[in-house]
C-alpha atoms as a printed R data frame, in Angstrom:
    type eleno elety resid chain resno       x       y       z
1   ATOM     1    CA   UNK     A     1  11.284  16.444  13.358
2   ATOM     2    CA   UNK     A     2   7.758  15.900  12.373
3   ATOM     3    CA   UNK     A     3   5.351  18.814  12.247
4   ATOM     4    CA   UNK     A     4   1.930  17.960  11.387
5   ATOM     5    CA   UNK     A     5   0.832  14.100  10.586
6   ATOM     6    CA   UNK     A     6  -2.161  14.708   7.834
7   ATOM     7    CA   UNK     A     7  -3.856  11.586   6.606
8   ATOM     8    CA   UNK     A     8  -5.282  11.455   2.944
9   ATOM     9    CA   UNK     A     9  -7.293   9.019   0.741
10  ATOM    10    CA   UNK     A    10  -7.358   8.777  -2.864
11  ATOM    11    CA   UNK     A    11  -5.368  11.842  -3.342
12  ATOM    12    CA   UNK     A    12  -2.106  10.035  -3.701
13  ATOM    13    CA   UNK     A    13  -0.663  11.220  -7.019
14  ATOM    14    CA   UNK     A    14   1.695   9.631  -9.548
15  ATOM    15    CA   UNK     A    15   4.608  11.894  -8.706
16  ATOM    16    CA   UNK     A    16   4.161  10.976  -4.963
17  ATOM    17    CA   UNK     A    17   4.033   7.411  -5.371
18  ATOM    18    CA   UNK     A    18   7.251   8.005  -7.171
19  ATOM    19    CA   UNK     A    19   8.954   9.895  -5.007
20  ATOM    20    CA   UNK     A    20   8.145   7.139  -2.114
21  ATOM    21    CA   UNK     A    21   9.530   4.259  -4.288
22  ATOM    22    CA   UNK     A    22  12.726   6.216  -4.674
23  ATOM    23    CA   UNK     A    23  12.929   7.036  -0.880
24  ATOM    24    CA   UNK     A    24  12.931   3.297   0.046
25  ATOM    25    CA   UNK     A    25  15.908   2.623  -2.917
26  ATOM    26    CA   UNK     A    26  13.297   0.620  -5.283
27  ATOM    27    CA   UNK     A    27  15.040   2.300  -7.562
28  ATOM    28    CA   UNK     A    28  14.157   4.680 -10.286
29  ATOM    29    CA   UNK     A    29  10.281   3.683 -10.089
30  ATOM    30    CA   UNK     A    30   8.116   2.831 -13.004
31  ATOM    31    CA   UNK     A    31   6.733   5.487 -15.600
32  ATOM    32    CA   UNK     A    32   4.938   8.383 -14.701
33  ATOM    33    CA   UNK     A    33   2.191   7.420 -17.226
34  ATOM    34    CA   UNK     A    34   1.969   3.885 -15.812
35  ATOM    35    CA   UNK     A    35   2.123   5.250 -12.145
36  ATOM    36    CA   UNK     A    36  -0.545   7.696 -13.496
37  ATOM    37    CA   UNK     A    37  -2.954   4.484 -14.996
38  ATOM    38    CA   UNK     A    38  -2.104   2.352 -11.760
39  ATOM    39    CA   UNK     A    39  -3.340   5.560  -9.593
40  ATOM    40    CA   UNK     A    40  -6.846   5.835 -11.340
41  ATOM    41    CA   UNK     A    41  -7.695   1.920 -11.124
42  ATOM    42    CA   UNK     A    42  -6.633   1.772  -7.136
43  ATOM    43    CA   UNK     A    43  -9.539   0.658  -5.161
44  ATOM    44    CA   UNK     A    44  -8.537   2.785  -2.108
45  ATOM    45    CA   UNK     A    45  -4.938   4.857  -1.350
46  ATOM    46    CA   UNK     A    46  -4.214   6.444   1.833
47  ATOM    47    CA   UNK     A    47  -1.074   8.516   1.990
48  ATOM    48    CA   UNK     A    48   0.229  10.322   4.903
49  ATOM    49    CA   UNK     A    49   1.840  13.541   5.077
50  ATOM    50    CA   UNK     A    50   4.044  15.432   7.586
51  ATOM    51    CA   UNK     A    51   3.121  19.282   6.789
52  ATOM    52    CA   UNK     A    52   2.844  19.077   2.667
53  ATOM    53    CA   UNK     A    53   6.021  16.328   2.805
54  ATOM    54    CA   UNK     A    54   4.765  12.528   1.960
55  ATOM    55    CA   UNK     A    55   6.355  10.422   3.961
56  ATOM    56    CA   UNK     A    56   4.001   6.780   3.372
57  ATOM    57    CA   UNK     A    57   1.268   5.346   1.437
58  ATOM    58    CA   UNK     A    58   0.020   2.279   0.703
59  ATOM    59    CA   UNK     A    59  -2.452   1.063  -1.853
60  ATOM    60    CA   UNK     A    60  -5.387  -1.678  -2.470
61  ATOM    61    CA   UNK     A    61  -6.099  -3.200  -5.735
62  ATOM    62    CA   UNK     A    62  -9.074  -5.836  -6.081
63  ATOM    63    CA   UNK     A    63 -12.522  -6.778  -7.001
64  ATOM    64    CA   UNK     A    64 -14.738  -5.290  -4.335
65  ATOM    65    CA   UNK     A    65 -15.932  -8.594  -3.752
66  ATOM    66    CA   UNK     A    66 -14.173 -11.468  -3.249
67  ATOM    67    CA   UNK     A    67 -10.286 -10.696  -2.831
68  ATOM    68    CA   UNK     A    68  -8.480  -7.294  -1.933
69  ATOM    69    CA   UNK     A    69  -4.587  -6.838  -2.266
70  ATOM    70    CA   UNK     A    70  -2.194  -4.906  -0.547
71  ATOM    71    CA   UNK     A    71  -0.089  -3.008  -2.443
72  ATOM    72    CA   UNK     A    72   3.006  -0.824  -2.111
73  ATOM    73    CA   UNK     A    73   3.521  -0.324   1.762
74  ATOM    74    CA   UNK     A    74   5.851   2.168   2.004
75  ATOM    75    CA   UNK     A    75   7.239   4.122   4.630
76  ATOM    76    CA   UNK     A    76   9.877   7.020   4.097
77  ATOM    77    CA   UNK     A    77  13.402   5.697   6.022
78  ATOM    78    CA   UNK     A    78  13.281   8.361   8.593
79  ATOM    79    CA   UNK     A    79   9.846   7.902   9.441
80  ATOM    80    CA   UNK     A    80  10.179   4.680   9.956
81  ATOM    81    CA   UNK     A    81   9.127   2.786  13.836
82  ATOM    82    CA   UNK     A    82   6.857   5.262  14.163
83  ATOM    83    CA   UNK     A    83   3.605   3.719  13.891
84  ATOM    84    CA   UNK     A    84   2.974   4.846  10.414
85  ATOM    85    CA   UNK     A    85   3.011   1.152   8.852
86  ATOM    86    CA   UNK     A    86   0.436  -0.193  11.661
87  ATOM    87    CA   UNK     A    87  -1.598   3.501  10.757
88  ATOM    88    CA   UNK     A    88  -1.742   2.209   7.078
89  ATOM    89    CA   UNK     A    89  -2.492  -1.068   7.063
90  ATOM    90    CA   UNK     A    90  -5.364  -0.234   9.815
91  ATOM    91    CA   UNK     A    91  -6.708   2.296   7.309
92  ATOM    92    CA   UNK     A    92  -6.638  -0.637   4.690
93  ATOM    93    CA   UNK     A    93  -8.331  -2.826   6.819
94  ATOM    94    CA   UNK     A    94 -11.410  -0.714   7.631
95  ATOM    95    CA   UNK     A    95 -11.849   0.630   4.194
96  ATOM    96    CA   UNK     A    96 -12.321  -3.473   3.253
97  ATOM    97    CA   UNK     A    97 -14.538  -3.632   6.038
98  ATOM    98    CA   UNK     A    98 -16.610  -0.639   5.494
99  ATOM    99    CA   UNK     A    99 -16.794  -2.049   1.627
100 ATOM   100    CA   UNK     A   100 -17.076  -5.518   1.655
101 ATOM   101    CA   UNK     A   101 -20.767  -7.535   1.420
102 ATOM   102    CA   UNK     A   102 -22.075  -7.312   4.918
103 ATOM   103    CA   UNK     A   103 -21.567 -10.855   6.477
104 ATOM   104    CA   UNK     A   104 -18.988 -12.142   4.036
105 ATOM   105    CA   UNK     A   105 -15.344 -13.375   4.539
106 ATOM   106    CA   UNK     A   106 -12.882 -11.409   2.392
107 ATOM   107    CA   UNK     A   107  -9.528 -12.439   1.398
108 ATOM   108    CA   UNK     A   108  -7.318 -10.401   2.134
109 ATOM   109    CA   UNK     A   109  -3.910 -10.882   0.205
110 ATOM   110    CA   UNK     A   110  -0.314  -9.107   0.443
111 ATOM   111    CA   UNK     A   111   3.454 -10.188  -1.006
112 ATOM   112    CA   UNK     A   112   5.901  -9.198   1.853
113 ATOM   113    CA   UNK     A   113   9.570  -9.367   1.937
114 ATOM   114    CA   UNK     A   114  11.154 -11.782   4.274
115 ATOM   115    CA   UNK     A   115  12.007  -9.430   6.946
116 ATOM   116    CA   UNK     A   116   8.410  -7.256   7.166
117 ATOM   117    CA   UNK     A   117   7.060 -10.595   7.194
118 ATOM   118    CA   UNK     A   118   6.643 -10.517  11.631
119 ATOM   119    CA   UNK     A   119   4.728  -7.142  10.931
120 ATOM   120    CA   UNK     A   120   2.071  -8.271   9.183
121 ATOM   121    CA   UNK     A   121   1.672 -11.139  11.562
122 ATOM   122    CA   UNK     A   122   0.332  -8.514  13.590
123 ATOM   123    CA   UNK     A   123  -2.398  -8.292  11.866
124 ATOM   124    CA   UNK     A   124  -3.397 -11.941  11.736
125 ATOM   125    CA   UNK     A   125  -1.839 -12.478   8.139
126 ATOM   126    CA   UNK     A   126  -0.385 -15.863   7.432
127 ATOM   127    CA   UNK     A   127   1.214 -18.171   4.853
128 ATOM   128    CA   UNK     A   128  -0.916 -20.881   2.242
129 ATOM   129    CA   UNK     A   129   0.769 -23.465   0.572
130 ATOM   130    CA   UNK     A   130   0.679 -21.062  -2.669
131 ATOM   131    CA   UNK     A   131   4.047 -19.716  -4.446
132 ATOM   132    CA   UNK     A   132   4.333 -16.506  -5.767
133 ATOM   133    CA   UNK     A   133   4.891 -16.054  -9.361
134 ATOM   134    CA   UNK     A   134   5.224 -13.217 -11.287
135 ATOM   135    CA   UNK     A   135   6.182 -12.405 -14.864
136 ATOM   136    CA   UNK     A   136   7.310  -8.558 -16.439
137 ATOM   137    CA   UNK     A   137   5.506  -8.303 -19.713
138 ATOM   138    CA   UNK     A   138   6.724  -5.800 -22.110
139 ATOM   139    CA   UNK     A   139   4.145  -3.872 -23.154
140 ATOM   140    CA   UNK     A   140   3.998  -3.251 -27.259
């Protein structure tokens, strides 16, 4: 039962985030001192609550100029079909919009999994001809 949708920006915490990843099954989520790091260098996070219960965020990393990237979409189980996704992702966009250079094409990047691929769609995403790649370094 959802009592009170409240939408937030750049409050997303560390421990949230964590708690969200866990909700989904990512596993048990990277270290709170890394979540913490990642939190402070986000460009923009919006998080949505129902009564003082997160229940989805989503984050963008970038430049401010030339390229944006979605990160971490996520949307408790439960709450899922609801809207929230298309709520976050519009809350994304406009942010980008309301930041970019006046007049200027942005790119707009996100890594999807196979089967939220027809959501983003929605939103006029598309494929390049570029492969992902991606590499965990250990940190010393």
């Amino acid at each position: 039962m959802v009592k009170e949708l409240i939408v937030k920006y750049n409050e997303l915490t560390a421990e949230q985030f964590i708690e969200l990843w866990q909700a989904v099954g990512w596993g048990e989520g990277p270290a709170l001192e890394q979540t913490r790091l990642a939190m402070e260098h986000t460009l923009f996070r919006v998080s949505i609550f129902d009564g003082d219960k997160i229940i989805a965020m989503a984050r963008v990393i970038g430049d401010m100029g030339l390229d944006y990237y979605i990160k971490d979409v996520v949307v408790r189980p439960e709450y899922q079909g609801k809207g929230l996704g298309r709520m976050l992702i519009n809350e994304i966009l406009k942010f980008i919009s309301e930041n970019g250079i006046k007049g200027t094409d942005i790119f707009v990047e996100l890594c999807a999994m196979p089967d939220k691929i027809p959501f983003y769609k929605k939103f006029g995403f598309d494929f390049n001809e570029a492969q992902r790649l991606m590499l965990f370094q250990k940190a010393k």
